[in-house]
Structure formats: C-alpha cells, structure tokens
C-alpha positions, 0 to 999 in steps of 0.5 A: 456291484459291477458296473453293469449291474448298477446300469441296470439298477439305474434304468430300473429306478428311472422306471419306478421314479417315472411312475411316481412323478407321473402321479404325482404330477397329474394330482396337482394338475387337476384343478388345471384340467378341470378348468380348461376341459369343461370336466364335472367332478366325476369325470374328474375323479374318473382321471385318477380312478382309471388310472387306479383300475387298470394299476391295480387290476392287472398287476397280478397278471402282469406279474406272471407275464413277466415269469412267463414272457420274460422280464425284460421283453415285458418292461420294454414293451409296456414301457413304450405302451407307457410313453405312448399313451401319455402322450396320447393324454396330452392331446385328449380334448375330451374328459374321456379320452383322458380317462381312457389314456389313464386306464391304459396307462396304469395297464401298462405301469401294471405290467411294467413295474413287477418286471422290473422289480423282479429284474432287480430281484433276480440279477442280485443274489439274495442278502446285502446286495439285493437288499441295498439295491431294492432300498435303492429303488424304493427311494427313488420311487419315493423321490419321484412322488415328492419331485412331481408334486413340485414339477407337477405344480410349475408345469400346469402353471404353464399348460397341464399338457406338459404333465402328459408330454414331460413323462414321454420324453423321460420313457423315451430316455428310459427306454433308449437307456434300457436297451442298451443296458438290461442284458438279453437271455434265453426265452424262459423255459416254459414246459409244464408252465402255461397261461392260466386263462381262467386264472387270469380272467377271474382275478383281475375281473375280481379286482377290478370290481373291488378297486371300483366298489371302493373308488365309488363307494362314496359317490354312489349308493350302498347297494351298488358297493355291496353288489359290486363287492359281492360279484368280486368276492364271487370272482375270488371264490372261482379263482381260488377254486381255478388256481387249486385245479390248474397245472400250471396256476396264475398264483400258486396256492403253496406261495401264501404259506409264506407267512412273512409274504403275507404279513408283509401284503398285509401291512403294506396293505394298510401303510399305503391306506394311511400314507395316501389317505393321510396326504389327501386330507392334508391337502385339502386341508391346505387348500380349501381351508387355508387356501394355499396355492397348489405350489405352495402345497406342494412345496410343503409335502416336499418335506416327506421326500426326506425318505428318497435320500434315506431310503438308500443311506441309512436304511440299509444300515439299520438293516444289516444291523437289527434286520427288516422285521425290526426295521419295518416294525419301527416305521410302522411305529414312527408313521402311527406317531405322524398322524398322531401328532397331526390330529389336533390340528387347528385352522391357525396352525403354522408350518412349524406346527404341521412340519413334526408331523410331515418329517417323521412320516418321511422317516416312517416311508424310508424305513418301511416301504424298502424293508417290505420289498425285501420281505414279500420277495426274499425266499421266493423262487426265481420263477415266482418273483414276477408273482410275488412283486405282482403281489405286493404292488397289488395290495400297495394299489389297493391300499391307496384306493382304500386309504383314499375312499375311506378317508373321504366317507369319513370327511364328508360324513363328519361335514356338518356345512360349509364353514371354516369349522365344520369343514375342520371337523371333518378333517380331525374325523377323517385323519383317525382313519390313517392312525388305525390303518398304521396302529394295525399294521404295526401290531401285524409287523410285530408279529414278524419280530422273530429270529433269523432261523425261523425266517430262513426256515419258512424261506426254505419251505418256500423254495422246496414247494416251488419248481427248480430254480432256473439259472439267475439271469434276466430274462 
C-alpha cells in the first residue's frame, strides 16, 4: 500500500474503533448514570436502546446516501454530527436529553460507518489488498470494544461525563486527520440515479419497529410485539413493492442474488445474536452473582480483545490460504465450541474456568467478523458498495438487538426467585440461546464451502446486472 492509502485506512479504522469504544464505554458507565440522574430502569434501558434505533434504522439509507452523495462528504459530515451530539450527551441533566443524544448518535454512526467502510472498499481493488485492509478495520473495531470496556470502567470512576467528552476529543482528532487525508473527487455522477424517497421512508419505518418490537419485547406485552411486528412486516411488504417499481431503488432487488451476500447477512446476523447475547449474560453473571466490580468485569472481557491483534496478522494468512468461505466456517465453529464450554458454569467458578471460554470466542471474532466484510462486499459494483456495507452492518445491529431481547426473555423466564441458584438457573437457560445462534450460523456458512469458479461466477453475475462501474475513487 502507498502511503496515502494507509492514511486513509488509518482515519477510517479511527472512525469504527471511536464507534466501538463508544459502546462499549457507555455499557460500563450506566450503573454510574442511573445513580447520579435519578433514571428508572426503563429510561435506562432507553440509553442503550436509542442508540440501537437510530443505528440500525438508518443504516440502509445511510448506505445509499453515501453512493449518492458521496462518500467522503458524508463521513465528514456525520462525523462532526457524531462528536456533537456526544458532547451534547455530557451535559444532559435529564434521562431524556441522554436518550435523545444517543438516538441521534447512532443516526450518525449510521450514516458514518457505511461511508467509510465503502471508502475502503473502493480505494483497494479487490483480492489481498482489500481483504488485508478490511481484516485491518474489523480488528480495530474490535480493539475498540475491548478498550472502552476498560476506559470506559476507569473513567465513570471519575464522572460518566467523561464517556461522553472522551469520544469528542477523539472525533475531533479523527475529523482534523480526515481532512487532510481522505482525497477529494468529482461529485458522483447521478443521472438516471435519484433519491428513493418512498424507498427510504418504508424501510427505515420498517426497521425502526422491528428493532423496537425486539428491545421491547421483554418489557411490554405480547400483543403490542406482535402488532409492532406486524406494522414492520407491512413496511417491507410496500418497500419491496416500491424497490421492484423504481428507476432508480434505494436496494436494487437483483443485489440478493448474490447468494454469498445474503449467506454472508445471514450468518453475521446470528453471530452478532450470540456474540452480544452471550457477553450480556456473562456480565450479569459476574456482577450480580458473583459481585465483581465493573473493572474487574471489564478487565476479564478483555481477553476476547485477543481478535484486534489477530484479525490483521494471522487472519489475513489463513485467508489467502484456505479462503473466506473456509475461514468464516472455522470461527462459526470455534464461537459454538466457546458457549459451549461456558454452559456448565457453576456459582464457584474461578477465572481459570471461564478464561477457555472467553479466548476461543476472541479467536472465533478474528476469524469471522473480517471474513464476512469480505464477503458481503466482494463482487459488488462500485456503486453499490454504500448499500452492500449499509446491508451488513444492518443485520450486525439487528442481530445484537436480538441476541440481547432474547437472552434476556430466556433468563427472566427461567428465573424461578432471587437466590443465588435460581439466579444460576437463568443464566444456564439463557447461554442456550447464543449456542443455537452460532450452531445455525455455522450449518449456513457451510453452505459457502464452494470453489473458487463458483464464487467468481456468481461475482461476475453480480456486476452485469448492476450499472457501469464508475472509475475507482473516493468520493
């Protein structure tokens, strides 16, 4: 790579590894928050379920605004909507001037992230050097969720205000960095190519309750799930009739013919299920029932962040050796073999116990979250790949929601009291749910277990249904 492209690749892995400790320092911060601001469990859990809205709600749109706008115009320009609003967060006195700054948070990580992920997937030309730099970004996004749970910990041991300030002054560094670094271009050429309102509006209402009727399915009743679920389905049903009718759709139906994109949705889809479900329960393991402190909590999570050195030094290797589809298929196995070996867990159990568990799952992160990138972006025409990143980190959100709400049903349904033992017993039950995601996931990535030709035929098939490509630049 010259050295400008490594600049870019820099600012860009900045972007997603501010997004991930943003998380994940918000996660360790809430008790603190709870405590100072008064907040009753629901408006807390509002803090993390706007955030998970507005994140998964609009990243399709975002996504297509960055094919449409132009990708670098819109990283910058959410980036600054980003720092903003997190500052914003820092001086909320109220619960729902928090809720509200995280809505519009995620909103922007929305429209940020596909930019730049598709910035990277348009400045290196398909084969080993895309791959190395995408396996390059997705470490450092997960280097950024193990960091905040640390960072996060010390800093709400000062004030919880400082999870809000400390990612302004890093977007502030980001966004200082991007401008001097991410080249400019031409505006992108948008004859023929125009804003899908209808599009828009239909799917990101339809998300938007689908992420809801989740995050809320175990706080309110089961009708209200089942009608927020049916308004969803009645979005999709007119997006897709909108989508097939337009000149000019939001997602154009032809790209889920790619069979690898959607198997690679799929399964990313139910990774992200059990990896964020599986990290939920252990922690309230840890704390509720073994009373560790948040530090310490944090300091034994740590280990999974095994993958952010992983996922650009020996990934990559075994890449180029046996291929994604082979790659992908061996961490879906390793992250069924980590809840696997958690779900006998015990009220006594030491660290040593816990830590097999904790590091094959980090192994299974390197090997799987990179791989997929590659997947759901390779073959995909320049013009799309705004959509196509949009796509995935859809179903990345959405599979954390999911994880999380049916984790959560599972442990309280199997709560039988508040002893020590029941509180065990809905713990075991709820750590099932992740080892199905991650089983079923794995006997879809088997399906990708094909050869070389097929994966460059159903690539090529790809490209002639989709527009020209436009010159490889960064818009």
């Amino acid at each position: 790579m010259t050295g400008r492209a490594w600049g870019v690749l820099f600012v860009l892995c900045g972007a997603i590894f501010l997004e991930g400790i943003d998380v994940a320092m918000l996660n360790v911060a809430l008790p603190s928050i709870r405590e100072d601001l008064d907040m009753s469990t629901g408006t807390l859990q509002w803090v993390m379920s706007a955030y998970v809205l507005g994140y998964g709600g609009f990243m399709l749109l975002g996504g297509r605004a960055a094919d449409l706008f132009g990708r670098r115009r819109m990283f910058l320009c959410w980036l600054v909507v980003f720092l903003l609003f997190s500052g914003l967060g820092g001086f909320a006195t109220e619960g729902w001037m928090l809720v509200v700054a995280r809505f519009v948070t995620g909103v922007a990580a929305a429209f940020m992230t596909p930019a730049g992920l598709s910035i990277i997937t348009t400045s290196f030309e398909e084969g080993p050097r895309r791959n190395k730099a995408l396996l390059v970004y997705s470490g450092t996004a997960a280097g950024g969720f193990s960091v905040g749970l640390v960072v996060g910990g010390l800093l709400a041991a000062v004030d919880w205000r400082w999870v809000f300030f400390a990612p302004v002054i890093l977007s502030l560094l980001i966004l200082v960095t991007a401008l001097a670094l991410i080249p400019r271009s031409a505006r992108p050429d948008r004859d023929g190519r125009s804003v899908d309102a209808g599009g828009a509006i239909t799917v990101t209402g339809a998300i938007l309750l689908l992420v809801f009727a989740v995050e809320r399915a175990t706080h309110t009743a089961p009708v209200w799930t089942a009608g927020t679920v049916a308004a969803s389905l009645l979005l999709f049903t007119a997006f897709t009739a909108i989508e097939r009718s337009s000149a000019s759709p939001l997602v154009r139906p032809g790209i889920f013919r790619n069979a690898a994109l959607v198997r690679s949705n799929i399964a990313g889809l139910l990774f992200a299920a059990g990896f964020f479900g599986f990290q939920f329960i252990v922690v309230l393991y840890l704390q509720e029932l073994r009373d560790w402190s948040t530090l310490q909590t944090s300091f034994a999570m740590i280990v999974i962040g095994v993958d952010a050195v992983l996922s650009p030094t020996l990934t990559p290797r075994l890449v180029e050796r046996f291929g994604n589809a082979r790659v992908i298929f061996g961490g879906l196995v390793l992250a069924s073999l980590s809840y696997a070996l958690f779900l006998p867990v015990r009220a006594d159990w030491t660290y040593a116990a816990m830590f097999p568990s904790l590091i094959v799952l980090g192994l299974a992160f390197s090997l799987a979250y990179g791989p997929l990138t590659i997947v759901a972006t390779e073959g995909i025409a320049e013009e799309e790949q705004g959509v196509a990143g949009g796509l995935l980190y859809t179903s990345f959100q959405f599979g954390a929601a999911l994880g999380l709400s049916s984790v959560a049903a599972v442990n309280i349904a199997a709560t039988d009291g508040s002893s020590p033992a029941a509180r065990l017993d809905g713990y075991q039950a709820a750590l099932v749910v992740p080892l199905v995601a991650a089983v079923i996931a794995t006997l879809i990535s088997a399906f990708g277990l094909r050869t070389r030709a097929g994966a460059a035929e159903a690539a090529a098939e790809s490209a002639a249904e989709s527009a020209p490509e436009a010159p490889a630049s960064v818009p």
